[in-house]
C-alpha positions in Angstrom: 10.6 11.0 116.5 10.3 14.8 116.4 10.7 14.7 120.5 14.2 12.7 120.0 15.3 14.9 117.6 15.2 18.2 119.6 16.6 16.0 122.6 19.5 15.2 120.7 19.9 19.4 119.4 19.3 20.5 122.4 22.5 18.0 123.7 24.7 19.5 120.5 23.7 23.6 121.2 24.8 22.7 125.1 27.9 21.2 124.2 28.3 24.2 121.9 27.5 26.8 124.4 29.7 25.2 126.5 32.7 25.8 124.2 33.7 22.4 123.7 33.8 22.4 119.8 35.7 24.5 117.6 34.0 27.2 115.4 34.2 25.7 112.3 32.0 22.1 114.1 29.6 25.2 115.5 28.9 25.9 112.2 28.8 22.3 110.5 26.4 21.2 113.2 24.3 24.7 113.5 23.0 23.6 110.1 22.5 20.2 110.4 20.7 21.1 113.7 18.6 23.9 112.0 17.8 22.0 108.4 16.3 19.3 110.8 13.8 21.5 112.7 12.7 23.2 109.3 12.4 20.1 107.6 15.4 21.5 104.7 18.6 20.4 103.9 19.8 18.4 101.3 17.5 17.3 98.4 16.6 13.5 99.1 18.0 13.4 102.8 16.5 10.7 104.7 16.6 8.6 101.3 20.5 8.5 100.6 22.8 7.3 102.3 24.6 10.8 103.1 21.8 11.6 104.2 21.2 9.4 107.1 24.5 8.9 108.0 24.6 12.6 108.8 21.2 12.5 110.7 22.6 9.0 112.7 25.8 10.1 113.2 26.5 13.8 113.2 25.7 14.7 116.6 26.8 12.1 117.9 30.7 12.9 117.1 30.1 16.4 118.6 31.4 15.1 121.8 34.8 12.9 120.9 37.7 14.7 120.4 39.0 17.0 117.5 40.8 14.3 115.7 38.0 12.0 115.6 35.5 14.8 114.4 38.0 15.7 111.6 38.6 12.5 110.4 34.6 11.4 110.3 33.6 14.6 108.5 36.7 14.2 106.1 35.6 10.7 105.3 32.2 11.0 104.9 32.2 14.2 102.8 34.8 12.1 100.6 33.2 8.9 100.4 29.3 9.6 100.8 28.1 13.6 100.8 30.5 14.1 97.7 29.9 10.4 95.8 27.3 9.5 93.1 26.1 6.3 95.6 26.3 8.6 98.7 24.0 10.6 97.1 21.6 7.8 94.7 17.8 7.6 95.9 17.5 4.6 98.2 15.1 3.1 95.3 18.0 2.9 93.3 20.3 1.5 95.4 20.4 -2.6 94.4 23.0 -5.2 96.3 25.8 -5.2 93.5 25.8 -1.0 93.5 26.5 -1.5 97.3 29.1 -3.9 96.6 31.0 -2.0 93.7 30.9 1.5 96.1 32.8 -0.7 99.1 35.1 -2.3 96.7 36.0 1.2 94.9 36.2 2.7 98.2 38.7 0.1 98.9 40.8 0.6 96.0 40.6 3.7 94.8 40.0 6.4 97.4 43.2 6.2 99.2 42.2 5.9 102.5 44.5 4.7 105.3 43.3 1.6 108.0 41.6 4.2 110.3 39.9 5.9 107.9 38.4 2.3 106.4 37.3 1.7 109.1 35.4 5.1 110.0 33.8 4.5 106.5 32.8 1.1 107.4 31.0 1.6 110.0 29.4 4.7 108.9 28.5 2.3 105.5 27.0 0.0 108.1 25.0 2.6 110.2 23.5 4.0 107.2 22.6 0.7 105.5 21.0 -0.9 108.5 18.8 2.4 109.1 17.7 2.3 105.8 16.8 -0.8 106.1 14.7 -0.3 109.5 12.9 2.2 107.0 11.9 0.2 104.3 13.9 2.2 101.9 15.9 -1.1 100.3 14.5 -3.5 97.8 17.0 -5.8 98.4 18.3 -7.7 102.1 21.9 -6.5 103.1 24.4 -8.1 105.0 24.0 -6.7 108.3 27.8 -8.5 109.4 29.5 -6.1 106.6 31.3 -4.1 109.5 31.8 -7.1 111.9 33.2 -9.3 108.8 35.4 -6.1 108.0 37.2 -5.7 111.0 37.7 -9.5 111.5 39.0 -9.7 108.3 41.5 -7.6 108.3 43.4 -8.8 111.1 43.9 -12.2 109.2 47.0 -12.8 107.1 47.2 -16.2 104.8 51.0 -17.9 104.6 51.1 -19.4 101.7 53.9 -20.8 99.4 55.6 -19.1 96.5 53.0 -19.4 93.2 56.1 -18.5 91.4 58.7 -20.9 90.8 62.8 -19.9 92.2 64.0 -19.0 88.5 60.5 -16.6 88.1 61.0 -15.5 91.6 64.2 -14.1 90.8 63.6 -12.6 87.5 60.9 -10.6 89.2 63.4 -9.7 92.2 66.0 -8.5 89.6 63.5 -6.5 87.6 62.8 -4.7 91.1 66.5 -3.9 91.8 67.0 -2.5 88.6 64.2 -0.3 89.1 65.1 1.6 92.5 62.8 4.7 91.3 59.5 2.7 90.8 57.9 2.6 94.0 55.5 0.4 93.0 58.1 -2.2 91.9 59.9 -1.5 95.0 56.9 -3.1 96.9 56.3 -6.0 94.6 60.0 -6.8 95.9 59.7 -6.9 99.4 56.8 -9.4 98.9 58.9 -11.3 97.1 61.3 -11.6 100.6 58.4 -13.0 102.5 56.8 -12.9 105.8 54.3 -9.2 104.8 51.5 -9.4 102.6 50.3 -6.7 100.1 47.8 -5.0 102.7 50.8 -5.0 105.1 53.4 -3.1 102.9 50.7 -0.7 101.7 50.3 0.4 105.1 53.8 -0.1 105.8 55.5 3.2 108.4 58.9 3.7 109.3 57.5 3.0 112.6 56.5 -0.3 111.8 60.2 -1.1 110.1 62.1 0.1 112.9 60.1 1.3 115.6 57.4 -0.4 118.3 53.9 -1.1 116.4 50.9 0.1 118.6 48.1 -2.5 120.0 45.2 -1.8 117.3 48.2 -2.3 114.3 46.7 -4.0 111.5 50.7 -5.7 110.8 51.2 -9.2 111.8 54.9 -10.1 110.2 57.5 -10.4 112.7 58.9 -7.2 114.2 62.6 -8.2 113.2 61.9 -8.5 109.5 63.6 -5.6 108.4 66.7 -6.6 109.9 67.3 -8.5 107.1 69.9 -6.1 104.5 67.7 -7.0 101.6 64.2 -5.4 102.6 66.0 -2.8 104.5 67.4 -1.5 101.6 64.2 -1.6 99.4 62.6 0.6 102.0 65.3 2.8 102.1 65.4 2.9 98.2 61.4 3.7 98.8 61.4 6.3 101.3 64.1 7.8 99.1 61.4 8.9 97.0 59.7 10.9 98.7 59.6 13.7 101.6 60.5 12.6 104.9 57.2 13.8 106.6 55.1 11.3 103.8 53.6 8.7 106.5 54.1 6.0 104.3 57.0 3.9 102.9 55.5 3.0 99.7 53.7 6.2 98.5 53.4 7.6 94.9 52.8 11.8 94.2 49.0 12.6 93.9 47.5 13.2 90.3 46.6 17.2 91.1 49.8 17.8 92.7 48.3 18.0 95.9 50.9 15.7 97.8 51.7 12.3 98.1 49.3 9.2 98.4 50.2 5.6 99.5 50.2 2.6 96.9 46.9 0.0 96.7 46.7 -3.4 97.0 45.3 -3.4 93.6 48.0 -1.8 91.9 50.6 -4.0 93.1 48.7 -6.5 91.8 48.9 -4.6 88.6 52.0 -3.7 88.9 52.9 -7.4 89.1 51.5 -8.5 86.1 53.2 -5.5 84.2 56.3 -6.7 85.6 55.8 -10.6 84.4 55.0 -9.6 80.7 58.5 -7.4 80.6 60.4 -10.7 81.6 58.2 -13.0 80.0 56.5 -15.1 82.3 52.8 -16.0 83.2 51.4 -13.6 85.6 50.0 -15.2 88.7 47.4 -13.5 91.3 48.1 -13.0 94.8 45.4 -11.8 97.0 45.9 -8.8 99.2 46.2 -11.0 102.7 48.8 -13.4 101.2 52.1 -13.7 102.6 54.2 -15.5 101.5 55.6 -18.1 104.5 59.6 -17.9 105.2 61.5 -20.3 105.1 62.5 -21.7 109.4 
């Protein structure tokens, strides 16, 4: 173990010597690489799950490129060397605290399809060592990251749960609205053929320009000729500055910027918007579409 260890520090110092990395990786993996041969660090690590992510993983990004290394170390500082489960004792890790952290991650730390994904698999890597360890009392789901990224590539067409005359109340609560973002959103599901985990992601790019291969978007790339959801995104983008990647995207609660919507609070957002014109609020999951008319 020891001997695969220095292996792997010795790789990370050449790499370093060779001036591959920026100063600011030197220094981020001169201390992982030095709190490993001393046997210091980071109370508990080897037990949490920050812990051996960053002993799996951390040399192991020293040789992609810049954008990659920035965008691992952002997300696992955010989501697992800076969160209570990223940091919990393995013995107290149980299935449903796993659970809960992925959902919560999900819905509530903002991060865009890349960055879900870096977490997932990081999630996964540091699971499934535990797990060679002996650390968990309990038998995860090794398919987590598999199941993830199949998942998200699947969008359901379904028919409207809302009947014309709710459909429409819910349409005209939107266009009266043209400052709400959120209610923005809730419209253009309302026109069909994108599903909530489409329009949170939703670019300008992906309105009007050519999608890339790996796009997570499956509605048809003529959509937003249609006048009606052309002008809700225009109405959203309207609301915020022009170099905000997002079309649907809200200001940040510390002022720091601007952060794109959730699934979960269109969902939210929905209901709100049923009790103001008085009609039963009915869930739609966050990989429902609803199927256009042909």
């Amino acid at each position: 173990m020891a001997e695969g260890m220095v292996s792997m520090a010795d790789m990370v110092i050449q790499m370093i010597g060779s001036g591959q990395l920026s100063p600011e990786d030197e220094a981020r993996i001169r201390q992982t690489i030095e709190g490993r041969q001393k046997g210091t660090g980071d109370g508990q690590k080897g037990r949490c799950l920050a812990g051996v992510i960053d002993s799996e993983m951390a040399a192991k990004m020293a040789s992609q490129d810049t954008a990659m290394r920035n965008m691992f170390w952002s997300v696992y500082k955010k989501c697992f060397k800076d969160s209570r489960v990223g940091k919990m004792d393995a013995s107290k890790l149980t299935e449903k605290t796993v659970n809960k952290f992925e959902k919560d991650v999900r819905e509530l730390y903002g991060l865009d399809e890349n960055e879900m994904v870096f977490f997932m698999g990081m999630f996964q890597v540091g699971l499934d060592k535990m797990a060679e360890k002996g650390l968990l009392e309990f038998v995860h789901d090794r398919q987590r990251f598999r199941d993830f990224i199949s998942s998200r590539h699947r969008i359901s067409y379904i028919g409207n749960p809302y009947s014309s005359g709710e459909t429409e109340k819910i349409m005209n609560w939107s266009e009266l609205h043209p400052t709400d973002a959120r209610g923005l959103a809730v419209g253009l599901w309302f026109t069909g053929g994108i599903s909530l985990m489409e329009i949170v992601n939703l670019s300008k790019k992906d309105c009007w320009g050519r999608r890339t291969a790996d796009s997570i978007m499956q509605f048809d790339e003529g959509l937003f000729r249609v006048r009606r959801r052309a002008e809700i995104v225009r109405n959203a983008l309207n609301l915020h500055p022009a170099d905000v990647r997002y079309v649907f995207a809200i200001p940040r609660d510390d002022g720091s910027g601007w952060k794109r919507l959730t699934g979960m609070g269109l969902q939210k957002k929905l209901g709100c918007i049923c009790r103001a014109v008085g009609i039963s609020y009915k869930k739609i999951k966050e990989d429902e579409a609803l199927r256009l008319n042909t």
